[in-house]
LUMGU-179152 format. One record per atom (N, C-alpha, C, O, CB): residue number from 1; residue in one letter; chain; atom name; x, y, z. Coordinates in steps of 0.1 Angstrom, whole numbers. Glycine has a CB too. Layout:
> NUM	A	A	CA	X	Y	Z .
...
//
This chain:
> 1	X	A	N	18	-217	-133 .
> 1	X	A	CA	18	-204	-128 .
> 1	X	A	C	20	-205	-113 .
> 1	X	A	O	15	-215	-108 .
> 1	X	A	CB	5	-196	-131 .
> 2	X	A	N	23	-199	-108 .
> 2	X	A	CA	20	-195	-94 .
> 2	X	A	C	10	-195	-83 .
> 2	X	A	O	-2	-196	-86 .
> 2	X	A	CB	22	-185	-95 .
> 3	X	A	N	14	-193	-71 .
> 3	X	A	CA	3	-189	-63 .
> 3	X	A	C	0	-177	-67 .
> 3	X	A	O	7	-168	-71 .
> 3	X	A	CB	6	-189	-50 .
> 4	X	A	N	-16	-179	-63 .
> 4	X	A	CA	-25	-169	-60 .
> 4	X	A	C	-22	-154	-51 .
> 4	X	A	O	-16	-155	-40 .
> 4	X	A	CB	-34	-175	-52 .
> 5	X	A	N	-26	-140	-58 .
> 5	X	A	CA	-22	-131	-51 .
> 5	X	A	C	-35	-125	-44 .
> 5	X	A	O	-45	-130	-49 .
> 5	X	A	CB	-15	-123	-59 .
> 6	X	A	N	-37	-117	-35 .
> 6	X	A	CA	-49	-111	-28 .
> 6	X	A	C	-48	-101	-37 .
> 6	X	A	O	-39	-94	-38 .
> 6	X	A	CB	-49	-106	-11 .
> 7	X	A	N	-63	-100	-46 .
> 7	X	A	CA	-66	-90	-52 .
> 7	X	A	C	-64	-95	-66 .
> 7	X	A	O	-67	-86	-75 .
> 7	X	A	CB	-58	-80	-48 .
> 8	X	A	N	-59	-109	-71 .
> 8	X	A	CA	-64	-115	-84 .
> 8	X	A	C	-47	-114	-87 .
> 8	X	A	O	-40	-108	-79 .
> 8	X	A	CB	-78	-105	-95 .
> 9	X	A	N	-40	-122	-103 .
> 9	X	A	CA	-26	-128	-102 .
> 9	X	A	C	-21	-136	-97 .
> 9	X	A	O	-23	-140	-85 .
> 9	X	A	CB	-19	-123	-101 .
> 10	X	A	N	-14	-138	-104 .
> 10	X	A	CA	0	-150	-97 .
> 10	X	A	C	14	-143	-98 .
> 10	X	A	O	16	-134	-107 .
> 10	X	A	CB	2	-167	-107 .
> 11	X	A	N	21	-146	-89 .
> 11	X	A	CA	34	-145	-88 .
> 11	X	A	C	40	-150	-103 .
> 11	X	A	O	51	-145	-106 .
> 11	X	A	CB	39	-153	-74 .
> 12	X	A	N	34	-158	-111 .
> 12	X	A	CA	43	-158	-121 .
> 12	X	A	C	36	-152	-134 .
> 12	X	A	O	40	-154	-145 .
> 12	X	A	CB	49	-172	-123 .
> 13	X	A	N	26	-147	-132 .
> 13	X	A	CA	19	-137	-143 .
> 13	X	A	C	30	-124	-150 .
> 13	X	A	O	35	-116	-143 .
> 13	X	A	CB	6	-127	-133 .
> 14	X	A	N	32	-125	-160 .
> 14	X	A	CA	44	-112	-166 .
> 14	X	A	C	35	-100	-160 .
> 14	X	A	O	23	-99	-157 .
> 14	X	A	CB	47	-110	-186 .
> 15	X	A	N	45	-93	-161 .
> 15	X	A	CA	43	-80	-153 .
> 15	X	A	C	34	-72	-165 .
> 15	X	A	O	33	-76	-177 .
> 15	X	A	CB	59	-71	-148 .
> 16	X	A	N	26	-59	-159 .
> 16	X	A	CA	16	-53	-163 .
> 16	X	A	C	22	-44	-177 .
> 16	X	A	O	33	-40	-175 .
> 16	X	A	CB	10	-45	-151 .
> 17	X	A	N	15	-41	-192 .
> 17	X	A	CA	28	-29	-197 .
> 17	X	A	C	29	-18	-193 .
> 17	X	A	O	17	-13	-194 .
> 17	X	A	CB	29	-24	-211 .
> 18	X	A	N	36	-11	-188 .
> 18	X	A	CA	40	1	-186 .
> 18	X	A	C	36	16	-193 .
> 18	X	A	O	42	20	-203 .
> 18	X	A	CB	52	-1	-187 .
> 19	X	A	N	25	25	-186 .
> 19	X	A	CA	25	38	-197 .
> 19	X	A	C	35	40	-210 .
> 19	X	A	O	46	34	-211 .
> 19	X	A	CB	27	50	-188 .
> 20	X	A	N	32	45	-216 .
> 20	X	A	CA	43	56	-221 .
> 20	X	A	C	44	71	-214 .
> 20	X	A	O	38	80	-219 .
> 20	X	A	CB	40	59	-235 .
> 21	X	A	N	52	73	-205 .
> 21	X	A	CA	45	86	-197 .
> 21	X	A	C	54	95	-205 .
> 21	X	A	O	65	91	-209 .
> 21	X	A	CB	47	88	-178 .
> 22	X	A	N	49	109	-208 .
> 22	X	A	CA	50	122	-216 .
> 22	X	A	C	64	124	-203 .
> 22	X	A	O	61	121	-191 .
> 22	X	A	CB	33	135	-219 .
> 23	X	A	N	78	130	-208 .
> 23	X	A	CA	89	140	-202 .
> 23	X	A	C	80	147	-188 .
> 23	X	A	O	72	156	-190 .
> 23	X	A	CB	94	154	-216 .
> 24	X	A	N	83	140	-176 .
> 24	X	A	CA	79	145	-164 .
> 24	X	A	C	64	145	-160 .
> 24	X	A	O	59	153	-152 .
> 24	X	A	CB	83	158	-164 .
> 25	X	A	N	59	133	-167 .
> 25	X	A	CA	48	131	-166 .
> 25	X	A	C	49	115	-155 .
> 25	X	A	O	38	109	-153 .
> 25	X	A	CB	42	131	-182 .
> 26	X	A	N	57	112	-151 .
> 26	X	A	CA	58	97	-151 .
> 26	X	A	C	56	95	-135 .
> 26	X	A	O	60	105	-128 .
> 26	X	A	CB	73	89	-158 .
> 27	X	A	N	51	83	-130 .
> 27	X	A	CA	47	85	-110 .
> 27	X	A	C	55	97	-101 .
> 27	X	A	O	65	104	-104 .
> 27	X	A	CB	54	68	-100 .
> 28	X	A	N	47	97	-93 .
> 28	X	A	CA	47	105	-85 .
> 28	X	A	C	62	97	-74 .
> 28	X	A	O	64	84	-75 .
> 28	X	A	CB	29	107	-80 .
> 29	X	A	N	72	106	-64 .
> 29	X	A	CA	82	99	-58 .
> 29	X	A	C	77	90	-51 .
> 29	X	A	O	81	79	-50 .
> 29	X	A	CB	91	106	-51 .
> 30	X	A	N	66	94	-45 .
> 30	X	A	CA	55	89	-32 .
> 30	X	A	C	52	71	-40 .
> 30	X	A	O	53	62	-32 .
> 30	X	A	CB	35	103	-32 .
> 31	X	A	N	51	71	-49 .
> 31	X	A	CA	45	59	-54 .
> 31	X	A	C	52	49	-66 .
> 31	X	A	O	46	41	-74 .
> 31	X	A	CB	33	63	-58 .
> 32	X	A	N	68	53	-64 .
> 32	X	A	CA	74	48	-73 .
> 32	X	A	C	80	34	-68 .
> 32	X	A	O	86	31	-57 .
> 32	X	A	CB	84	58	-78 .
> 33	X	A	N	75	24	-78 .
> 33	X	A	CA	79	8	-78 .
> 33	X	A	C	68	5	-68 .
> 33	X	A	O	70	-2	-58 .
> 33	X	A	CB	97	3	-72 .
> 34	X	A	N	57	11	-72 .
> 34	X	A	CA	42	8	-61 .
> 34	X	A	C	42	5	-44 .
> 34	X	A	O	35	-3	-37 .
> 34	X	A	CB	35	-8	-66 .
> 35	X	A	N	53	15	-42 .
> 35	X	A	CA	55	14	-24 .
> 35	X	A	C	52	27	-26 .
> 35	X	A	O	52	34	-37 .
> 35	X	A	CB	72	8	-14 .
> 36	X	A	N	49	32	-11 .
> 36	X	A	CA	47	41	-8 .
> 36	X	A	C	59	49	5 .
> 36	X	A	O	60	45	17 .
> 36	X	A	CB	33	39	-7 .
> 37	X	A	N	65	58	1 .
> 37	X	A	CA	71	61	12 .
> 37	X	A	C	64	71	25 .
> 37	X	A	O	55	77	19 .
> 37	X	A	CB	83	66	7 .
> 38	X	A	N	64	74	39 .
> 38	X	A	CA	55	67	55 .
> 38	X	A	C	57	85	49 .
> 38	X	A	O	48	86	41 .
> 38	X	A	CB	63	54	75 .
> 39	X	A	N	65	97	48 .
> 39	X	A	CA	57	109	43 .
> 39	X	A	C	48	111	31 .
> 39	X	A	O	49	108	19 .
> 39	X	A	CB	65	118	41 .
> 40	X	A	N	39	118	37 .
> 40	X	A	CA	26	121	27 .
> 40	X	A	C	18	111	25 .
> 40	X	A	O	12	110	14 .
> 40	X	A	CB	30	126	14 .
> 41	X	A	N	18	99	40 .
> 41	X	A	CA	14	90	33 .
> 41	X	A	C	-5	93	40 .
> 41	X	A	O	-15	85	38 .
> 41	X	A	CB	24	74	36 .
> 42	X	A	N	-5	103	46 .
> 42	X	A	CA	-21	109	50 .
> 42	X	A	C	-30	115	37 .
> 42	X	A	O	-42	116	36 .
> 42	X	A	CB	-19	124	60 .
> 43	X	A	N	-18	118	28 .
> 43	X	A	CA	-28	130	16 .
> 43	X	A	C	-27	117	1 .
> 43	X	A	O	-28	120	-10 .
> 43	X	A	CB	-16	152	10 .
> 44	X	A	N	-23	105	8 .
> 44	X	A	CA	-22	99	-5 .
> 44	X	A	C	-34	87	-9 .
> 44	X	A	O	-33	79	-18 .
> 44	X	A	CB	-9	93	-5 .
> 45	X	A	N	-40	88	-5 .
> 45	X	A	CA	-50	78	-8 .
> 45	X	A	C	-60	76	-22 .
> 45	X	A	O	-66	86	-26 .
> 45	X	A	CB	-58	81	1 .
> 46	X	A	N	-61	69	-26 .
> 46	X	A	CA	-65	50	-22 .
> 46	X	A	C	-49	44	-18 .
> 46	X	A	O	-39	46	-25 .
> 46	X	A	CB	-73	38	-40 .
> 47	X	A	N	-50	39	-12 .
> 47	X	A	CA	-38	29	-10 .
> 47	X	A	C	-34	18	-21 .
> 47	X	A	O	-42	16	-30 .
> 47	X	A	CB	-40	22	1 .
> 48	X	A	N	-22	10	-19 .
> 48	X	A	CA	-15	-2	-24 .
> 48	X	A	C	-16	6	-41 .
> 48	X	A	O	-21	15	-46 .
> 48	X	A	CB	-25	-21	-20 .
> 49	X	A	N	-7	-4	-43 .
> 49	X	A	CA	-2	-2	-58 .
> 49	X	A	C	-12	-1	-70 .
> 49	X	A	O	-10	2	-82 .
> 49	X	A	CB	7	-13	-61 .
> 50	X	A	N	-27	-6	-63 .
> 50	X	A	CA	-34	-8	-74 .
> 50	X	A	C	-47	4	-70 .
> 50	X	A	O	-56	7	-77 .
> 50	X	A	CB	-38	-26	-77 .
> 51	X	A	N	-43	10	-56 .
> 51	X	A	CA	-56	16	-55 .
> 51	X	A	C	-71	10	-48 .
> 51	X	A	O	-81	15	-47 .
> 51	X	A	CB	-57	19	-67 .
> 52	X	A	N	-66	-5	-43 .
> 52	X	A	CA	-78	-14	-38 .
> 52	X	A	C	-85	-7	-24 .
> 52	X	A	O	-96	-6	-20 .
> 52	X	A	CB	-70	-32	-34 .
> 53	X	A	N	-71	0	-17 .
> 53	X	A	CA	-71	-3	-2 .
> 53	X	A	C	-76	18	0 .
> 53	X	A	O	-68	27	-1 .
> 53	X	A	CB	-50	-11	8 .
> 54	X	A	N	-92	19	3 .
> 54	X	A	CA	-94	33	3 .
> 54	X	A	C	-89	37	19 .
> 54	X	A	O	-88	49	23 .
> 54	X	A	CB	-112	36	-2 .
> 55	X	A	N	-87	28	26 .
> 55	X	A	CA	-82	36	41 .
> 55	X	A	C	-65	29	44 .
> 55	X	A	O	-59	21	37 .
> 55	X	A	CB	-96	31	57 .
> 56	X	A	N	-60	33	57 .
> 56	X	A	CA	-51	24	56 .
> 56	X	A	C	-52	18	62 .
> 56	X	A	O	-41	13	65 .
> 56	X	A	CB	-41	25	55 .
> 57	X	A	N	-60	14	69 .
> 57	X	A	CA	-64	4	77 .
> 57	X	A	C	-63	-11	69 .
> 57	X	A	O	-58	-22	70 .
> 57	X	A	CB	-78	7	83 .
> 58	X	A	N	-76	-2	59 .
> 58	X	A	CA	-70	-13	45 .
> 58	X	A	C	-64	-17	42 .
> 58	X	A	O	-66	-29	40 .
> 58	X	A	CB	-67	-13	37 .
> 59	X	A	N	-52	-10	39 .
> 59	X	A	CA	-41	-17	33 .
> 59	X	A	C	-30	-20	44 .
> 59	X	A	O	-19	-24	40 .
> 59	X	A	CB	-35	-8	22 .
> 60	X	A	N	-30	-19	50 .
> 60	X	A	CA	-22	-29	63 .
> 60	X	A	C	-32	-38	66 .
> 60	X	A	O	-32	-40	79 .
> 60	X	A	CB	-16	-20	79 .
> 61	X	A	N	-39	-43	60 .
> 61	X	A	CA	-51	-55	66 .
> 61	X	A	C	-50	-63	50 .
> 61	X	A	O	-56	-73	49 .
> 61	X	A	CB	-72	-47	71 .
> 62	X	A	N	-42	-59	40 .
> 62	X	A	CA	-49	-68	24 .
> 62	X	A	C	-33	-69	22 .
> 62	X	A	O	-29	-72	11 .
> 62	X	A	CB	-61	-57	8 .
> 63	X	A	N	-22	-64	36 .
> 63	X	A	CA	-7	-69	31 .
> 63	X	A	C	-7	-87	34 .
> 63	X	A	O	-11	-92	45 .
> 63	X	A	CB	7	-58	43 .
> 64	X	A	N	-2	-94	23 .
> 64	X	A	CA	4	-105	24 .
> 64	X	A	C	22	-108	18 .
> 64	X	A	O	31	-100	19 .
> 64	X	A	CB	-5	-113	19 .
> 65	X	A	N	20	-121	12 .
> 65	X	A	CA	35	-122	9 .
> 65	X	A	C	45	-118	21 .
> 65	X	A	O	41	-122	32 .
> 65	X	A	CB	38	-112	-4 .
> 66	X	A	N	53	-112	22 .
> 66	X	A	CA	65	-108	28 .
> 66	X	A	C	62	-101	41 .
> 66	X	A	O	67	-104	52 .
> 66	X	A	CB	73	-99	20 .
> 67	X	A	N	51	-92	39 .
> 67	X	A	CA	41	-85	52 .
> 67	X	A	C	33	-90	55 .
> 67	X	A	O	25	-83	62 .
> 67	X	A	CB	34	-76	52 .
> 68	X	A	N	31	-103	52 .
> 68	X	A	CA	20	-112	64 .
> 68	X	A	C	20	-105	77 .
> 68	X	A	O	12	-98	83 .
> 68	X	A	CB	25	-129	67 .
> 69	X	A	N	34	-111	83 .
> 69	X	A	CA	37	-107	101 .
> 69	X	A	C	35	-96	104 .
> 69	X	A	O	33	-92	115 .
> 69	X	A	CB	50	-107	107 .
> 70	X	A	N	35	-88	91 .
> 70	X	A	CA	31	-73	100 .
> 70	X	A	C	13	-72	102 .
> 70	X	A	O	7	-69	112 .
> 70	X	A	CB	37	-55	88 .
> 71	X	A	N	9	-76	90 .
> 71	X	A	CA	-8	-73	90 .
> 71	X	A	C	-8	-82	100 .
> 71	X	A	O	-15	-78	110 .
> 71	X	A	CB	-19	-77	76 .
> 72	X	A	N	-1	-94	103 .
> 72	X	A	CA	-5	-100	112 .
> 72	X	A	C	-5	-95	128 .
> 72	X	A	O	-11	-101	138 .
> 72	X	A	CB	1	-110	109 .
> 73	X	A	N	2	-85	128 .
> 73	X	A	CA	8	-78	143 .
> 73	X	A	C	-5	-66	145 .
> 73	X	A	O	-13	-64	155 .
> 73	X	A	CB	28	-69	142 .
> 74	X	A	N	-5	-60	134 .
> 74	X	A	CA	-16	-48	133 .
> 74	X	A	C	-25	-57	140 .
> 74	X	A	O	-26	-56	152 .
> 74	X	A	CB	-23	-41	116 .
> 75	X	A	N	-34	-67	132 .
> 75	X	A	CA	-46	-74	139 .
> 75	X	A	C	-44	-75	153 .
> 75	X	A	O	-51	-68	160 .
> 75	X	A	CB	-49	-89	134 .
> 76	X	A	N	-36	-81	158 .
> 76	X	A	CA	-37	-86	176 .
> 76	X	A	C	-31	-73	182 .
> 76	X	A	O	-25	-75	193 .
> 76	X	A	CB	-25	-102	181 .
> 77	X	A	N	-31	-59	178 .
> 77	X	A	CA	-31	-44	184 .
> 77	X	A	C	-45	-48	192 .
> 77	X	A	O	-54	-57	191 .
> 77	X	A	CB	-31	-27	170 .
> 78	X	A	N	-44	-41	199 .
> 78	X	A	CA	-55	-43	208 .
> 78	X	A	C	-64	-30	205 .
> 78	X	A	O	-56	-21	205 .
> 78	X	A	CB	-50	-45	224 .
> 79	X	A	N	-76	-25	203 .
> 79	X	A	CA	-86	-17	191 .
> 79	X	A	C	-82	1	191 .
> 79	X	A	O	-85	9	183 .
> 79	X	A	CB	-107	-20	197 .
> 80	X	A	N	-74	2	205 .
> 80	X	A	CA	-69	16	211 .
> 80	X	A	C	-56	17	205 .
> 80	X	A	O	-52	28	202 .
> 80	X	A	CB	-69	17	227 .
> 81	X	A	N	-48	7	205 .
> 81	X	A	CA	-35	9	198 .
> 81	X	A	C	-38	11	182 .
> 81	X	A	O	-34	21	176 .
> 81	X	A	CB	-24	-5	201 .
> 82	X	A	N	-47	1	174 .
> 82	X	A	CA	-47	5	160 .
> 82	X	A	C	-54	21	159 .
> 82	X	A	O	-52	29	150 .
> 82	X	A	CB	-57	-8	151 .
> 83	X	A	N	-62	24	168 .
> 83	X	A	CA	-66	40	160 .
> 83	X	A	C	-53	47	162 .
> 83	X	A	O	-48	54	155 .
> 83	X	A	CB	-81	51	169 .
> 84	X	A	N	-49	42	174 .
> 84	X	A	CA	-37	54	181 .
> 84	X	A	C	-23	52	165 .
> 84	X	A	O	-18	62	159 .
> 84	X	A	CB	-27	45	203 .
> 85	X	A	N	-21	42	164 .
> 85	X	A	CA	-11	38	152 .
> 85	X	A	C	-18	43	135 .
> 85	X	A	O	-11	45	125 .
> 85	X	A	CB	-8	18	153 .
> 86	X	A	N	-31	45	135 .
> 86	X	A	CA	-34	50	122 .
> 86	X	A	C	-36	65	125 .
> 86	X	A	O	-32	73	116 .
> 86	X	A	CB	-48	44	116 .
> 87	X	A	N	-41	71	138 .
> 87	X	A	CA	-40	83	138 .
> 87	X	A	C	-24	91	136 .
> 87	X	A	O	-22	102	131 .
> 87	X	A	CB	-46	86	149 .
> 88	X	A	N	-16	83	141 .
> 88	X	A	CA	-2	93	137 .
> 88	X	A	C	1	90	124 .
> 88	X	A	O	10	97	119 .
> 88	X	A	CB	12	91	147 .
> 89	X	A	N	-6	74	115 .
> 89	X	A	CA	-2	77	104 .
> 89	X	A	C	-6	87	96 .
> 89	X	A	O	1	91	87 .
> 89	X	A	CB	-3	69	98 .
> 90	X	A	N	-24	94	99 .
> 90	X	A	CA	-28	106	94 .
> 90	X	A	C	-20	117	96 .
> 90	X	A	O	-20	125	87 .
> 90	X	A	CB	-38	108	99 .
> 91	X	A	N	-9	120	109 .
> 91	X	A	CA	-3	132	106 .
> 91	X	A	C	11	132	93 .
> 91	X	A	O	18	142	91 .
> 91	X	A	CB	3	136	123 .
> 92	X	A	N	12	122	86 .
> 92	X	A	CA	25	125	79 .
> 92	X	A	C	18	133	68 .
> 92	X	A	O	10	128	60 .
> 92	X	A	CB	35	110	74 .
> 93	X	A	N	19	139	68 .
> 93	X	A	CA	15	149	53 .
> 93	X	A	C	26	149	46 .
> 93	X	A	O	36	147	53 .
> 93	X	A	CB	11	166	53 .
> 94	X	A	N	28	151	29 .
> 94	X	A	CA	38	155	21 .
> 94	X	A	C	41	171	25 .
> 94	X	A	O	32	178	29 .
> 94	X	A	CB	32	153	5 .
> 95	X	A	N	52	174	25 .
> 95	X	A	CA	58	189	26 .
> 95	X	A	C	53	195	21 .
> 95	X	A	O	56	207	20 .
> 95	X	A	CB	69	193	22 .
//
């Protein structure tokens, strides 16, 4: 198997089964293929794909794999830039 993922799995674990979701019942646009797109991303909480991350501080702090460098950039913000950078993430509301 694979490496270890943050939050339990491996990269070579088969993927999870999939609902059966009822005709227009199936994710939300906001959360499809477990990304989230940067509108509405204030009214969407818990965060990450599984729901681990309740702020987003969170979840830009529990990104690895591919977003290492970014969680890694968030950290060395200096403590006035991270509120300033989570507070305008609070203004994106969904339409």
């Amino acid at each position: 198997m694979g490496s270890g993922l943050v939050g339990g799995g491996t990269y070579g674990d088969p993927p999870p089964e999939l609902p059966n979701f009822v005709e227009g019942g199936g994710p939300q646009p906001s959360r499809v293929a477990g990304r989230l797109r940067c509108g509405g991303v204030a009214d969407s909480a818990p965060y990450l794909h599984d729901g681990r991350a309740a702020t987003l501080e969170d979840a830009i702090k529990l990104h690895a794999g591919q977003a290492t460098k970014s969680a890694q950039r968030f950290a060395e913000l200096e403590p006035l830039q991270r509120i300033e950078l989570i507070a305008f993430l609070n203004t994106l509301r969904a339409p």
